[in-house]
Biotite code that builds the C-alpha atoms (Angstrom):
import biotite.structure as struc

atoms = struc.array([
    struc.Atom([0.000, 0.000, 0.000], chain_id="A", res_id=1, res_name="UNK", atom_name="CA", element="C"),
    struc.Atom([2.682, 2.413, 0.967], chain_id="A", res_id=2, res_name="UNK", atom_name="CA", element="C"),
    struc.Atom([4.986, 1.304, -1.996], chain_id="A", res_id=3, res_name="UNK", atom_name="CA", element="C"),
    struc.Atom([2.137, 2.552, -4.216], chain_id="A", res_id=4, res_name="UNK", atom_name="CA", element="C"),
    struc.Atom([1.646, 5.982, -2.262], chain_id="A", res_id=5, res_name="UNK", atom_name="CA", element="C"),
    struc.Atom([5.757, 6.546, -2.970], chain_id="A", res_id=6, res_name="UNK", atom_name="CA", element="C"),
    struc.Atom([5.019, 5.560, -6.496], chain_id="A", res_id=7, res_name="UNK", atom_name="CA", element="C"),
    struc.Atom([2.314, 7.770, -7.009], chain_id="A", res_id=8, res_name="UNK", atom_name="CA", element="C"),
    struc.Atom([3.270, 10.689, -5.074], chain_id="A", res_id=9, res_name="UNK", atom_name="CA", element="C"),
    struc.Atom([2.226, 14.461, -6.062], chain_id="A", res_id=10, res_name="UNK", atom_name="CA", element="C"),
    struc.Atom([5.600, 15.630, -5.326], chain_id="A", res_id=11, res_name="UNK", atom_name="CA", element="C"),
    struc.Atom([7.293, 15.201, -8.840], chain_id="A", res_id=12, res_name="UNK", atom_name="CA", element="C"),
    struc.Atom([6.113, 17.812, -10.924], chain_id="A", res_id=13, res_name="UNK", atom_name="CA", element="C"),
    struc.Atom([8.682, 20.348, -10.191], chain_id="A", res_id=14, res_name="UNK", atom_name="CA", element="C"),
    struc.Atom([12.214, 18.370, -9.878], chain_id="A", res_id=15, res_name="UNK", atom_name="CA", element="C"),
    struc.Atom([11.002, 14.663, -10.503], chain_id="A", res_id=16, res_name="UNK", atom_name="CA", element="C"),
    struc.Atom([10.108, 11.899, -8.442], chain_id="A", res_id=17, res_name="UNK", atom_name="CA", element="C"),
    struc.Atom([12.912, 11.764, -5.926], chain_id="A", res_id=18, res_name="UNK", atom_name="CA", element="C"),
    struc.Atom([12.374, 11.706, -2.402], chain_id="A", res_id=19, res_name="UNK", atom_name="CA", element="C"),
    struc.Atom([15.547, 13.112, -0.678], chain_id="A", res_id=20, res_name="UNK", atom_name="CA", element="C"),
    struc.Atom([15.516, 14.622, 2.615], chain_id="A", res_id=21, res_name="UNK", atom_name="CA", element="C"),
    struc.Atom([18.552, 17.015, 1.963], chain_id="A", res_id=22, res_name="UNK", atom_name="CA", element="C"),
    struc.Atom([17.536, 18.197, -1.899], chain_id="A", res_id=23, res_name="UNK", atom_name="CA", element="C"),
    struc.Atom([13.909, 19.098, -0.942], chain_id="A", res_id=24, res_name="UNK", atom_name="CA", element="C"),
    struc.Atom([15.384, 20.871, 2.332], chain_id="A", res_id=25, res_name="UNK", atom_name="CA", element="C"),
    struc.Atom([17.946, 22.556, 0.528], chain_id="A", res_id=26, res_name="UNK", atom_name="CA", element="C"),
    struc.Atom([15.178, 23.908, -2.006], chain_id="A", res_id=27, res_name="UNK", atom_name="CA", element="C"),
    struc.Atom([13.171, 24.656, 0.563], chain_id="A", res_id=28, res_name="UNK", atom_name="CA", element="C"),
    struc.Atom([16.048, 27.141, 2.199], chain_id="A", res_id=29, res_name="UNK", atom_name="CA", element="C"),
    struc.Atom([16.518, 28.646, -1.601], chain_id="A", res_id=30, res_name="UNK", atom_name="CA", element="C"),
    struc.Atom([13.091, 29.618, -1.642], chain_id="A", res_id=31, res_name="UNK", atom_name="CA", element="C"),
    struc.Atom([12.988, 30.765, 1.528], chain_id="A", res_id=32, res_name="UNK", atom_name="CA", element="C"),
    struc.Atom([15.907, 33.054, 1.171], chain_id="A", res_id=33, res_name="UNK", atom_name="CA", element="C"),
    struc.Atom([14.768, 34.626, -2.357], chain_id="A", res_id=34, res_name="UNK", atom_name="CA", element="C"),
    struc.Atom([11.393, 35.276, -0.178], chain_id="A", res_id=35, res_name="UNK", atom_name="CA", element="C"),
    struc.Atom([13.375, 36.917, 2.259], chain_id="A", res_id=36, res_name="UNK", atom_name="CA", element="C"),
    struc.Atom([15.167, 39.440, -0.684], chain_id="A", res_id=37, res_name="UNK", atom_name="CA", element="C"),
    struc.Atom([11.658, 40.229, -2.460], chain_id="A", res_id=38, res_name="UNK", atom_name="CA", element="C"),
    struc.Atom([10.017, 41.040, 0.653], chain_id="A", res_id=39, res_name="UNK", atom_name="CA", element="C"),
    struc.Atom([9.919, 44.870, 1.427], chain_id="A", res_id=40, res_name="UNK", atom_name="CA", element="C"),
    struc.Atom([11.775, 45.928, 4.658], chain_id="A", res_id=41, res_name="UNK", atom_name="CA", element="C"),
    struc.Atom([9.312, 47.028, 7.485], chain_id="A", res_id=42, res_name="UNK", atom_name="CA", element="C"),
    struc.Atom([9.879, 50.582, 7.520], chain_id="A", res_id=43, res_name="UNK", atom_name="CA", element="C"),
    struc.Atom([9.068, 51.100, 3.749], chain_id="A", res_id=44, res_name="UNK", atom_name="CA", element="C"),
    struc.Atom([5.754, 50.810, 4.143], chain_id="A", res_id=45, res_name="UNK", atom_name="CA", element="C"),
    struc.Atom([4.844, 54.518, 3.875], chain_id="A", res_id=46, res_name="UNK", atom_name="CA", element="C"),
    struc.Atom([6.068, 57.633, 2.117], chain_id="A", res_id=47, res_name="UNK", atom_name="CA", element="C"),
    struc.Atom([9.539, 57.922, 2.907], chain_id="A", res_id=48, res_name="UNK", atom_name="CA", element="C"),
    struc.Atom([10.947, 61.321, 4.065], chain_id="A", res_id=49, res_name="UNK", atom_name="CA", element="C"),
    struc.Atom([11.549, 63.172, 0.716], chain_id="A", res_id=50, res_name="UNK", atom_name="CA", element="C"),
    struc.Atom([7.508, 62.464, -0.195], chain_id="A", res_id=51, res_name="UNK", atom_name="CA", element="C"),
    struc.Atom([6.225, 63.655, 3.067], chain_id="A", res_id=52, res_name="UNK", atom_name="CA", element="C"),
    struc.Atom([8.170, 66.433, 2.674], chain_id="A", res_id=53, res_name="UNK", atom_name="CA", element="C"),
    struc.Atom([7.570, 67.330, -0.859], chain_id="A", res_id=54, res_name="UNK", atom_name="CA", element="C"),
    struc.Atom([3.422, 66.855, -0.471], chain_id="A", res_id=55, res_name="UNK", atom_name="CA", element="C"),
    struc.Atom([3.085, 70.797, 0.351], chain_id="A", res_id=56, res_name="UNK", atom_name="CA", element="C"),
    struc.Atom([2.425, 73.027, -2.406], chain_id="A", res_id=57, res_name="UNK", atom_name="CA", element="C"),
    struc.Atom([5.261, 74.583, -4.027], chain_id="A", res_id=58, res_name="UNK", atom_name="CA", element="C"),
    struc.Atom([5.627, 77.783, -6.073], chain_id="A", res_id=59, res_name="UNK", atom_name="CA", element="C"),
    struc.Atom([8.439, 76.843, -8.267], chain_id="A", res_id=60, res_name="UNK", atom_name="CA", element="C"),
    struc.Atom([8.425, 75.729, -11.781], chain_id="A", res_id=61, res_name="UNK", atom_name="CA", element="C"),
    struc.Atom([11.758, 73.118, -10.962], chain_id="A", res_id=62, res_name="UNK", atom_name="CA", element="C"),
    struc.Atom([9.587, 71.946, -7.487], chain_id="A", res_id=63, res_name="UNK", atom_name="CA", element="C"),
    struc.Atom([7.155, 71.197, -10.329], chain_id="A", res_id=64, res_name="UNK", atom_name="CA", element="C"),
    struc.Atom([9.318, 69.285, -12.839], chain_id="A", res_id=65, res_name="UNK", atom_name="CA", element="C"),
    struc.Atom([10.611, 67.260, -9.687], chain_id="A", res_id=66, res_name="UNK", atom_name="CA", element="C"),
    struc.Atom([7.267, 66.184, -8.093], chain_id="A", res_id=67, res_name="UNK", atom_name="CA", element="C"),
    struc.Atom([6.185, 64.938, -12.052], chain_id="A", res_id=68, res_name="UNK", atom_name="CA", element="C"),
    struc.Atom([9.394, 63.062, -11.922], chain_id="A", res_id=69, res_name="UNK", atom_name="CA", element="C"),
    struc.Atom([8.502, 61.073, -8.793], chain_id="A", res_id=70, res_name="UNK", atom_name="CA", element="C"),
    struc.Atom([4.895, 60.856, -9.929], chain_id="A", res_id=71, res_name="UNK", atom_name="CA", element="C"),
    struc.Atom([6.281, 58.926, -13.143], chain_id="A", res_id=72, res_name="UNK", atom_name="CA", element="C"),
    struc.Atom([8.925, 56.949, -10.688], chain_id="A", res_id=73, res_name="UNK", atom_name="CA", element="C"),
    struc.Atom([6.246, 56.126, -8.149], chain_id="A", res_id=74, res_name="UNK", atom_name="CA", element="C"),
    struc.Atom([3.826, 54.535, -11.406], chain_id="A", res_id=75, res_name="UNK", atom_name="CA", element="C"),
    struc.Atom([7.513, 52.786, -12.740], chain_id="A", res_id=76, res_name="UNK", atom_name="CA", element="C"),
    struc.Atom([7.545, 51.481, -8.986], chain_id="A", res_id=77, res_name="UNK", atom_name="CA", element="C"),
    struc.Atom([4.215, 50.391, -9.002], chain_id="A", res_id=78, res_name="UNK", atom_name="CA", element="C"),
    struc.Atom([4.630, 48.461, -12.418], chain_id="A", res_id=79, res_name="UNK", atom_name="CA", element="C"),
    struc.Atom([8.090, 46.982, -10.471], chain_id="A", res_id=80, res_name="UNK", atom_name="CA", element="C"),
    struc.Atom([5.958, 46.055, -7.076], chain_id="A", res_id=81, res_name="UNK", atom_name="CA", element="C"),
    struc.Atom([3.044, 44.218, -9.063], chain_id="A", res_id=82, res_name="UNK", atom_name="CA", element="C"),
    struc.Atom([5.885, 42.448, -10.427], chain_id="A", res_id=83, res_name="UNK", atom_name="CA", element="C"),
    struc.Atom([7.616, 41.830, -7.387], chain_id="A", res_id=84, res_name="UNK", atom_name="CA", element="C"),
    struc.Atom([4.278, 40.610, -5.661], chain_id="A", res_id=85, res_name="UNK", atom_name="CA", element="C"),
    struc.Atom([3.181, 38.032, -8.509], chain_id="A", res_id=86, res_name="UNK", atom_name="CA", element="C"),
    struc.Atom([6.982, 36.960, -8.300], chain_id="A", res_id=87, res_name="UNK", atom_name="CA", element="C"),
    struc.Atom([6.550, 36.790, -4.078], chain_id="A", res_id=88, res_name="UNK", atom_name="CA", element="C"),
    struc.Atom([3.124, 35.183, -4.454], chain_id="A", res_id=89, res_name="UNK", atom_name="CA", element="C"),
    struc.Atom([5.032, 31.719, -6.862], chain_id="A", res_id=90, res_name="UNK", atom_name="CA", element="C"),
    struc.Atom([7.451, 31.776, -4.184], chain_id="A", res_id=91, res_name="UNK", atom_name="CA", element="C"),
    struc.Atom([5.282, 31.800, -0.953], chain_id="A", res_id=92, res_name="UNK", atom_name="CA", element="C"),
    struc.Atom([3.083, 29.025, -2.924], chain_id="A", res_id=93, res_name="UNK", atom_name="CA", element="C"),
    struc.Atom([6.789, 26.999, -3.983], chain_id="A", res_id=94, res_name="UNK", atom_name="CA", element="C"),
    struc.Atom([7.415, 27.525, -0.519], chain_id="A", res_id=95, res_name="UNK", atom_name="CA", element="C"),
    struc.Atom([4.412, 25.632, 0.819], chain_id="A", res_id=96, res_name="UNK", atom_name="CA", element="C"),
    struc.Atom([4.629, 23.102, -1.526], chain_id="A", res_id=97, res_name="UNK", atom_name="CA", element="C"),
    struc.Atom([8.414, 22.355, -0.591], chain_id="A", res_id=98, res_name="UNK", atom_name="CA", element="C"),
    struc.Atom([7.296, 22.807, 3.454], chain_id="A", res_id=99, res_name="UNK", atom_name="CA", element="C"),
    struc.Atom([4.175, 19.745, 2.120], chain_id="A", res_id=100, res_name="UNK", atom_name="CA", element="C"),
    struc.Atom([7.007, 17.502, 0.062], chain_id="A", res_id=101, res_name="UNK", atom_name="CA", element="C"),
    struc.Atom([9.289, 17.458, 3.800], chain_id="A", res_id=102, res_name="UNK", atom_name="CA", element="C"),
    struc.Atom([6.178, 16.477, 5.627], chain_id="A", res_id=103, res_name="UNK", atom_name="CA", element="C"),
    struc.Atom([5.153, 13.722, 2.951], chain_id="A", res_id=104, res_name="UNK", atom_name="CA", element="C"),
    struc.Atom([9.336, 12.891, 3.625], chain_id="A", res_id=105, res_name="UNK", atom_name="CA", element="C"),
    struc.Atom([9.264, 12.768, 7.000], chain_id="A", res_id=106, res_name="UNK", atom_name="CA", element="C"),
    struc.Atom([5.967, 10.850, 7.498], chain_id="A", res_id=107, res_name="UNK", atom_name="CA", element="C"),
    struc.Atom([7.836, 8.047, 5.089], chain_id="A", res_id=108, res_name="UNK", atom_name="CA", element="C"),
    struc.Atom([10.648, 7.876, 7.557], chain_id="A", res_id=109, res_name="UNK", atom_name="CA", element="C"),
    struc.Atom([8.865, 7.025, 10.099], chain_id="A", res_id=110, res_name="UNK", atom_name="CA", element="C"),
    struc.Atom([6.588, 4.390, 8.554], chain_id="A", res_id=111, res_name="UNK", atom_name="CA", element="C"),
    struc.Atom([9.909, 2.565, 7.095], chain_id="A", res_id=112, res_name="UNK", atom_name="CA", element="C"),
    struc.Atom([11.060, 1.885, 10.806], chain_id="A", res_id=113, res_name="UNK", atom_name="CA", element="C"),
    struc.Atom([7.782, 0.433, 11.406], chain_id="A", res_id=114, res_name="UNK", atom_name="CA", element="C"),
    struc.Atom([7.978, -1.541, 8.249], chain_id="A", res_id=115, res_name="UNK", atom_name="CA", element="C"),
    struc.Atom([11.302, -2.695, 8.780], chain_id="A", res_id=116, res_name="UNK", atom_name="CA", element="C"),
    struc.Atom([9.827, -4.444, 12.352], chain_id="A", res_id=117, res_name="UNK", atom_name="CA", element="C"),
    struc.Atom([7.650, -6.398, 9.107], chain_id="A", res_id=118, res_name="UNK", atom_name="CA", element="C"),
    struc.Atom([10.916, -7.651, 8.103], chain_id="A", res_id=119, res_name="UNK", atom_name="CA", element="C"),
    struc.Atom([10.956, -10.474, 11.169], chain_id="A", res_id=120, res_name="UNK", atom_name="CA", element="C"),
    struc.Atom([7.646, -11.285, 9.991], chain_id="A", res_id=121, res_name="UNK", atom_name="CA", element="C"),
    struc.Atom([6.219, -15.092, 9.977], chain_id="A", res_id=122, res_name="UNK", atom_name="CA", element="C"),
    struc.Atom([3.612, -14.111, 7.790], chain_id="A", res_id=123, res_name="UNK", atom_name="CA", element="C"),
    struc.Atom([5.349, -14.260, 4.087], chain_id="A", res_id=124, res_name="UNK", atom_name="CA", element="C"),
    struc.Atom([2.964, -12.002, 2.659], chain_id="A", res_id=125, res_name="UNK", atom_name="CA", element="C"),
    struc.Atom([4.334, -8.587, 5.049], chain_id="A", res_id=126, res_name="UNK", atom_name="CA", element="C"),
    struc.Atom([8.046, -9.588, 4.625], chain_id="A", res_id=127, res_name="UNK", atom_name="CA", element="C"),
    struc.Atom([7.451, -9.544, 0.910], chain_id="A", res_id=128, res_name="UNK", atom_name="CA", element="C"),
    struc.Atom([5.437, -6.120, 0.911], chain_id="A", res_id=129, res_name="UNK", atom_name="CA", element="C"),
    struc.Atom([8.051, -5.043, 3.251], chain_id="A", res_id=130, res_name="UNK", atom_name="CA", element="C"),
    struc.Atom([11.249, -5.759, 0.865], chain_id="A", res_id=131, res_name="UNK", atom_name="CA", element="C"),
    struc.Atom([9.040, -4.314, -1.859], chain_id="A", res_id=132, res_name="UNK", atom_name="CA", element="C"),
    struc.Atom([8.610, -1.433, -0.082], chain_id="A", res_id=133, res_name="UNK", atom_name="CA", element="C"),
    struc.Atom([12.653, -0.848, 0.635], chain_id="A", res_id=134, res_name="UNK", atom_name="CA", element="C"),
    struc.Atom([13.055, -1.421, -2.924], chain_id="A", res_id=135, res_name="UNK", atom_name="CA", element="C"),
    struc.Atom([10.649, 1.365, -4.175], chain_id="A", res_id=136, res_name="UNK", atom_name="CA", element="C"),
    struc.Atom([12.371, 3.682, -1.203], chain_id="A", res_id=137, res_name="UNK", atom_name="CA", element="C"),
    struc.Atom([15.464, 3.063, -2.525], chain_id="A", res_id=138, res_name="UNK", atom_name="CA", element="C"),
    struc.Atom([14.851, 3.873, -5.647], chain_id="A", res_id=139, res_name="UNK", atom_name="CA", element="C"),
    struc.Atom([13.511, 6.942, -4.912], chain_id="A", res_id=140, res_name="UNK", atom_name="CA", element="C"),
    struc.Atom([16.284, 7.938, -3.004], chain_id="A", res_id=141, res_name="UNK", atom_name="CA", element="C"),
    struc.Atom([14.489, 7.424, 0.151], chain_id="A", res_id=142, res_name="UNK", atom_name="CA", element="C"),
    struc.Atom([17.343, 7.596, 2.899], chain_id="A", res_id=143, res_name="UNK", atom_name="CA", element="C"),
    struc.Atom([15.774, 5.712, 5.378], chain_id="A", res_id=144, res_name="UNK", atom_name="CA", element="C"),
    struc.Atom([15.447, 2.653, 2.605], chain_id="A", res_id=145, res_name="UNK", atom_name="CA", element="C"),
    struc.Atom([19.655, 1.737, 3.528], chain_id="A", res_id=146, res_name="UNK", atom_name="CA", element="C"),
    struc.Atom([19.397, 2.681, 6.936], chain_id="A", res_id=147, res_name="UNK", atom_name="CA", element="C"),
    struc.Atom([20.142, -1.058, 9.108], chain_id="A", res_id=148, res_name="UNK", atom_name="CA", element="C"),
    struc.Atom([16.972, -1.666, 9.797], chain_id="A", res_id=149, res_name="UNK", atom_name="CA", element="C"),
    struc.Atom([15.237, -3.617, 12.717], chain_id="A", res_id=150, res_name="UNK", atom_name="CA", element="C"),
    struc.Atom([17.250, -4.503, 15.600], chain_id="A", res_id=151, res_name="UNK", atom_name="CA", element="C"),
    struc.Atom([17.542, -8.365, 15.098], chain_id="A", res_id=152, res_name="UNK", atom_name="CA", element="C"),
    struc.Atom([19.822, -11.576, 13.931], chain_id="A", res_id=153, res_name="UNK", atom_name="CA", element="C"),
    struc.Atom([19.830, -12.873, 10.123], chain_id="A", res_id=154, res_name="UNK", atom_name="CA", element="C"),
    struc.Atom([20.170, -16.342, 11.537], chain_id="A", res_id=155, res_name="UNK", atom_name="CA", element="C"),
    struc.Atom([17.316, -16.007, 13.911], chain_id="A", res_id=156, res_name="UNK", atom_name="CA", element="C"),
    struc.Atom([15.204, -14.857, 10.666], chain_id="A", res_id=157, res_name="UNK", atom_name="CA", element="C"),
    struc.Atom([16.560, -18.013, 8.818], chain_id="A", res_id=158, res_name="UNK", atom_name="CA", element="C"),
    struc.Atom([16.971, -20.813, 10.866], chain_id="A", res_id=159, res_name="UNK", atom_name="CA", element="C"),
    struc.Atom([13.363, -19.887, 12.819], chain_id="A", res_id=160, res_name="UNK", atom_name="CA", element="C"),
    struc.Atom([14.498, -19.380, 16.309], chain_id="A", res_id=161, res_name="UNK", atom_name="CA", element="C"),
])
């Protein structure tokens, strides 16, 4: 049952099927530290000095010329920040579906120790679902599948003691 679930997993539409703790981590830290670039610092939430200070009304023709050259900067910047929040927006969702892919990981690691307890089975039918189930981990890079599994003696396993 479980060796279908790795099989069929959503996780391999981005980077393929592979299940590997330390890739989908270290994706998962990328993504997390472009977030942390994109993301606007606290304070720059509001005008910034130079706005607050240029909002009175000025006589000047040049005081003029400048506040229609931040006008046309602050529409550039708005163009840039629509930009900037779609890009934010694929990376918070990448992000969650990186932070879903470790939990799917992590919840396989923990089954395979119960599965390798199968291994010392008397009932054929788990040991075999149990070695098919290593075999599918391994070959998705599972690192839990080469881990020495359950805590007991070959020759107790063969000879029946």
């Amino acid at each position: 049952m479980l060796t279908n679930l790795i099989s069929t997993h959503p996780f391999a539409l981005l980077h393929g099927g592979q299940l590997s703790y330390a890739d989908w981590h270290e994706r998962l830290e990328a993504v997390t530290a472009q977030i942390n670039q994109l993301q606007p610092p606290s304070d720059a939430l509001g005008l910034s000095e130079e706005d607050r200070d240029n909002n009175g009304n000025s006589e000047t023709p040049q005081a003029e010329e400048d506040q229609e050259t931040q006008t046309t900067d602050r529409a550039s910047d708005q163009g840039t920040n629509a930009a900037t929040s779609e890009d934010l927006m694929k990376l918070q969702l990448t992000k969650r579906y990186y932070t879903e892919a470790l939990k799917f990981i992590q919840t396989l690691h923990e089954a395979s120790e119960i599965i390798s307890q199968l291994l010392a089975s008397k009932n054929k039918s788990e040991v075999l679902e149990s070695m098919d189930f290593f075999v599918v981990a391994d070959a998705y890079k599972l690192v839990t599948a080469k881990v020495p599994l359950a805590p007991f003696k070959l020759i107790d396993c063969v000879v029946g003691n």
